[in-house]
N, C-alpha and C positions, 0 to 999 in steps of 0.2 A: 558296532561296538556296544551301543545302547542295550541291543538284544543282548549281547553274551551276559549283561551285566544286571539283570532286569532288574529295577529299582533298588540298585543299591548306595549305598547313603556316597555323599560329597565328603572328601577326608583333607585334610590339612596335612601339607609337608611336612618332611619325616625330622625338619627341626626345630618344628614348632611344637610338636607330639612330645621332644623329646625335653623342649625348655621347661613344658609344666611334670615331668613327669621322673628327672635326674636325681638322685640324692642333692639336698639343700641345705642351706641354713635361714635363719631371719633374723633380719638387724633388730626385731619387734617382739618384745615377747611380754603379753597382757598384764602378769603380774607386775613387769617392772615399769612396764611403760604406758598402760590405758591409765587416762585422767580419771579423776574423782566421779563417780558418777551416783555420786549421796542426793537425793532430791528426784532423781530419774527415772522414768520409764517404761519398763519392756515388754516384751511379748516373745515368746519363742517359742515356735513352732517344735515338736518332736523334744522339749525339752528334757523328757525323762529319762532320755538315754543318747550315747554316744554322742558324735559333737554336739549335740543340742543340752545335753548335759553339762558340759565343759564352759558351753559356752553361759550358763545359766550360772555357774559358780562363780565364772570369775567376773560376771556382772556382780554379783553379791560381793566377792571382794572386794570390791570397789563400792560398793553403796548401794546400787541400784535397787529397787523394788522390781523383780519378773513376774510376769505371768506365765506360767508352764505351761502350754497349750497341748494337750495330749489326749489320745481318743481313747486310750484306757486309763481308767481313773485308779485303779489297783495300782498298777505298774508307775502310776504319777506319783502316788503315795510314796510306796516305797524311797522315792526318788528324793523329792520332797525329804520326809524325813533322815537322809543321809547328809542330803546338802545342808537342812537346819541344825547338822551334828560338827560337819567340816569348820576345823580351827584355823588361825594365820600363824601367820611363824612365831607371835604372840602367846599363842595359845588360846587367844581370846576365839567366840565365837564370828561366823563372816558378818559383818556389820549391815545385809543388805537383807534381801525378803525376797519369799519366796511364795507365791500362791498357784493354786491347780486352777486353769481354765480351761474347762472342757469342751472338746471340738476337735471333732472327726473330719479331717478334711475332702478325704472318700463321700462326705454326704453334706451336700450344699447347705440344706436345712441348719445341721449342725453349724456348718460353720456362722452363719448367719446369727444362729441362737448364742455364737461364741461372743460375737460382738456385741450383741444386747447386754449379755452378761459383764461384759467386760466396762461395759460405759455404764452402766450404771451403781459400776464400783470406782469409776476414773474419770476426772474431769480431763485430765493430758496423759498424750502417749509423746514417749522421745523416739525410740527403737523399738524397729518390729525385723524381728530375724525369721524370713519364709525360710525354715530350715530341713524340716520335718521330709522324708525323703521313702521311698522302698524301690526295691532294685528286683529284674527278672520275675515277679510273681509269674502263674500263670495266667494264659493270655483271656480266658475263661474268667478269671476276677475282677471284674468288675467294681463299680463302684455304682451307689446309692441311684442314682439318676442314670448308671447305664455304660458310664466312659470308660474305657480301658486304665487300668489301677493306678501307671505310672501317672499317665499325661491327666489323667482325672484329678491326681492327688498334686504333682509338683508345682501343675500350670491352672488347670482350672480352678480345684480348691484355692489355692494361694492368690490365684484372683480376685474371686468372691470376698476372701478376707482383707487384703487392701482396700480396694474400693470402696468394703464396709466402715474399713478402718479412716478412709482420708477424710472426711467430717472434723474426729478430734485429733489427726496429725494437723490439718490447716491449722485449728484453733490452737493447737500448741504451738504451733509456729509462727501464729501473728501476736503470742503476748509480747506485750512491751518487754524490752530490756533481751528480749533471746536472741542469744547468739547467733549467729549465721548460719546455717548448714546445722546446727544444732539437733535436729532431725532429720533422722535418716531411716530407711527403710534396704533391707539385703538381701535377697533372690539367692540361696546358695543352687551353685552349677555343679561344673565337674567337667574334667577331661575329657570323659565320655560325649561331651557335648560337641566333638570334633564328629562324630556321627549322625548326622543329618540329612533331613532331604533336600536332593538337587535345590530345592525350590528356595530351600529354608523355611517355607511353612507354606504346607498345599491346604488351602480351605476346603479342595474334596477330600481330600486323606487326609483330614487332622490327626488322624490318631498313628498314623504310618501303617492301615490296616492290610493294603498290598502287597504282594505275595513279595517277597526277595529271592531270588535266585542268579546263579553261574552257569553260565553253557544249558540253558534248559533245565537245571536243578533245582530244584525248591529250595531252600534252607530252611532245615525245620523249626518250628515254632518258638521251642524255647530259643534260638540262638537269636532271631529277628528279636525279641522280646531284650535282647541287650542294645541292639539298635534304637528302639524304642525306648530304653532310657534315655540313652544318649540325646534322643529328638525331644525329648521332656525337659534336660538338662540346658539342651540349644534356644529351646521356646523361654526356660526362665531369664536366659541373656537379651532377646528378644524383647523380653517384658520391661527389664529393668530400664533399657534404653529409652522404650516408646511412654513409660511411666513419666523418664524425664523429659521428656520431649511436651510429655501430655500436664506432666502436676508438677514440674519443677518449679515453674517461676512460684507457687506457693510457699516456698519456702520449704521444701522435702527434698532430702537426697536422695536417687535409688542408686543402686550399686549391687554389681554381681558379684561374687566370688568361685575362684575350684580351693577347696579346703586341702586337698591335697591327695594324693592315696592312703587312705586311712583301713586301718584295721577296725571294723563296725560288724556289728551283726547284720547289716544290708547283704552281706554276702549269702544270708541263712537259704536262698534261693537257687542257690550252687549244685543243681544235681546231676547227676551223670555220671558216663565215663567220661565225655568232652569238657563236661561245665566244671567238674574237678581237677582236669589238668588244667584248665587256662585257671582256674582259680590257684592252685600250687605257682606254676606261671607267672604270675606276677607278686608274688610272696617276698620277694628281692624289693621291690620298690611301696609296700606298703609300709606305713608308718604310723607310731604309735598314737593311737586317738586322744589325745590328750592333745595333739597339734594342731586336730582340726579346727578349733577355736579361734585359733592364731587370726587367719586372713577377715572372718567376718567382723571380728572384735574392730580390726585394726580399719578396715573400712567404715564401720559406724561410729569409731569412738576418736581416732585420731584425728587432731585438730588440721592437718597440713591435706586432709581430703573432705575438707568443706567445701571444694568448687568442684568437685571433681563427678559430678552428677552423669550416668550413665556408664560409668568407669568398670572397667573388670580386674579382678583382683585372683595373681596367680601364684602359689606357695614359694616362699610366704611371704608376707607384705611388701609385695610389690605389684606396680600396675603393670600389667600381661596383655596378650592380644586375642583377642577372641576369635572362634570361628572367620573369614571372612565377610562369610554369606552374614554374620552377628548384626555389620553395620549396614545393612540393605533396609532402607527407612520402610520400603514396599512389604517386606516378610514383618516388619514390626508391626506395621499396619494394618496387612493381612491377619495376622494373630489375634490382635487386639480387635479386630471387628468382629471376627470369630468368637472372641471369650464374650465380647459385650452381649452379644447375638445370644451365647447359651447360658449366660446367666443370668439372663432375664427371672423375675420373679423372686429372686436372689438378693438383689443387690438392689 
């Protein structure tokens, strides 16, 4: 059976597929119900567009000071300047802030120069949303140091940046008087992350480089290249868990979330005749980006998941079931020795 199937990913039943993936509602929706968040803050990854956008707004809603983390500073601008235009139902301006921090997560160096940057504008960080995401490039894009674009950018980059980052997460989280849980850190996933390998994370195929095929058939490139998301979206759940395992008792929350099926320009890598109908295909269950916000907000900002450290979060606020393979402490570990291993000189 192994042979008919050659490397192809480990799948989740067909009603666990269908719990993250049905028309919804949520009891949670950030304007009315994320706290005060005047005094705080963030970081977001992919800011300048689509949920990293949303999610960047309705931090300012609320108070928050963000840092846009985005690797094009044009496209930040733009962005930037829209949100410092957005009024409240007041009419007043959003009460919170909004600054560009620049960091290419494709390129380690960058990210590294993000954090320098970043601490030496910020004594505390509260929230760091690893958001920033791209789907299907081709499998030839690479990144800065060499890694394949997805697993480069969702798992490795976002690595590098944590790690940079827990120095002034600690320090925010041992002042006197801070709340519990108060910090928190969010790895966005995705459904797709039900696509992984047998292993849940092979230290020789970190990148799910091996051929995939049916009965002796190859599957051509770009369709593994959505497997390969999937295994980038499964390693960020991966992350979040061994994070807590590894930096929780400091007082940091990690926490996963799938934002939902969202309508984003991630799709922009949609080509073909096949990659165009499975993208029509699933047009029924996408949903307006403006929602994607929902789940990460409500993981970092909700007071009732301050204990909830290694938690996954499924549309929309609520806690959901990950992958199986997710809770295999051994693929955490695996992973993580892996990233520590290639981020040397980095971090």
């Amino acid at each position: 059976m192994a042979a008919l199937f050659q490397g192809m990913p480990s799948m989740q039943p067909l009603h666990t597929l269908l719990w993250e993936n049905l028309p919804m509602t949520t009891p949670w929706e950030p304007k009315r119900d994320m706290p005060d968040q005047t005094g705080r803050v963030a970081i977001v990854t992919g800011g300048n567009s689509g949920v990293g956008y949303y999610t960047t707004l309705e931090l300012m809603r609320k108070g928050a000071r963000v840092y846009m983390a985005s690797r094009d500073p044009e496209r930040a601008a733009k962005a930037i300047a829209q949100l410092r235009d957005v009024k409240d139902d007041d009419g007043n301006l959003l009460k919170g802030e909004v600054k560009l921090l620049r960091c290419d997560l494709s390129d380690l160096e960058s990210v590294r120069s993000a954090v320098d940057e970043f601490t030496q504008q910020e004594s505390q960080l509260h929230l760091v949303f690893a958001n920033a995401g791209i789907m299907f490039p081709p499998y030839d894009q690479k990144t800065a140091q060499g890694y394949e674009m997805q697993f480069g950018t969702h798992v490795l980059g976002h690595h590098v940046l944590i790690r940079n980052l827990l120095p002034v997460l600690r320090k925010t989280a041992a002042i006197p008087g801070q709340p519990k849980g108060a910090i928190r850190v969010c790895l966005t996933s995705s459904a797709g992350h039900n696509m992984h390998q047998r292993k849940g994370f092979d230290k020789h195929d970190p990148e799910w480089a091996k051929p995939l095929g049916v009965i002796g058939i190859r599957l051509p490139e770009q369709y593994h290249q959505i497997f390969r998301y999937g295994h980038s979206k499964f390693c960020n759940i991966l992350q979040s868990k061994k994070y807590d395992r590894e930096f929780g008792n400091d007082g940091i929350v990690f926490t996963s979330v799938n934002p939902g099926n969202m309508k984003t320009g991630l799709q922009r890598h949609m080509h073909g005749l096949g990659m165009t109908a499975l993208f029509l295909s699933i047009q029924p269950i996408l949903y307006p980006i403006q929602k994607g916000c929902i789940n990460q907000l409500y993981a970092t900002t909700a007071p009732e998941n301050a204990n909830l450290g290694g938690a996954y979060f499924g549309p929309w606020a609520k806690l959901s079931r990950p992958a199986f393979k997710a809770h295999d402490e051994g693929a955490q570990d695996n992973l993580y020795e892996w990233l520590e291993d290639h981020s040397k000189g980095f971090v």
